[in-house]
N, C-alpha and C positions, 0 to 999 in steps of 0.2 A: 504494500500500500504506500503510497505518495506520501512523502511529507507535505503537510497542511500550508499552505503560502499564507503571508501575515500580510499585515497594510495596519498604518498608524495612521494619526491625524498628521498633516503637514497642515502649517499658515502662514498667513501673509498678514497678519496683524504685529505691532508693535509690542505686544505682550507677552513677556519672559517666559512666565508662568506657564503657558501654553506651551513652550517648546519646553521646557524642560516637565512638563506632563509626558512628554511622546518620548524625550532623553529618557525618562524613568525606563516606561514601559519596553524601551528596545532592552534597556540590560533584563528584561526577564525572554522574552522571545526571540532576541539576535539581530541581527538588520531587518529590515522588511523588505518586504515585496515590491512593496506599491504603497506610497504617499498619499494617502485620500485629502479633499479641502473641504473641512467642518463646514464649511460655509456655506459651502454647495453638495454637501452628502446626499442631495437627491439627484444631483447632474450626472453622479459617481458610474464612471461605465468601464470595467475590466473585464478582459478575455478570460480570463479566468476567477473562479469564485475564491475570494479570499477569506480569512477570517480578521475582521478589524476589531483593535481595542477600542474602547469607546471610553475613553476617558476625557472630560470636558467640561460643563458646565453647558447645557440644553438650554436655550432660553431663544424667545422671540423665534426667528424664521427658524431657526436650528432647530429648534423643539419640534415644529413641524417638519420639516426634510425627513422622510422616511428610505431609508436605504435600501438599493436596487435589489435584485435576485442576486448579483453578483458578491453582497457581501453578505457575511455571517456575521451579525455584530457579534463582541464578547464583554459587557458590560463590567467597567469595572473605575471603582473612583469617578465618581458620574454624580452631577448632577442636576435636576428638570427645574429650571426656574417657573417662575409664575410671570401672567401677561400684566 
């Protein structure tokens, strides 16, 4: 059987925090795959099905983006703000 392809959040925000969320999460699963953009997790189109960490902070459009068939989320350190 295959090993499992990963995929983290990658951003394009000014915000630390966020990239050392995704720094955390590589030293438990190794490099990734594939770069997903939180911002657009419903745009998210990969050839292959990955399994993404989902660690973030959900709020406004984010909370809504439902992620494609292509990902498996794996929730973890997460959390769904309020509108």
């Amino acid at each position: 059987m295959a090993a499992h392809r990963t995929a983290l959040f990658g951003y394009a925000t000014p915000n630390l925090g966020d990239d050392t969320q995704s720094l955390a999460a590589a030293l438990f699963v190794g490099v990734p795959h594939a770069l997903v953009d939180r911002d657009r997790l419903d745009e998210v189109r990969l050839p292959e099905r990955h399994r993404l960490v989902m660690n973030s902070w959900f709020a406004i459009k984010r909370y809504e983006a439902v992620p494609q068939d292509c990902i498996d989320p794996v929730f973890f350190g997460f959390c769904v703000g309020r509108r």
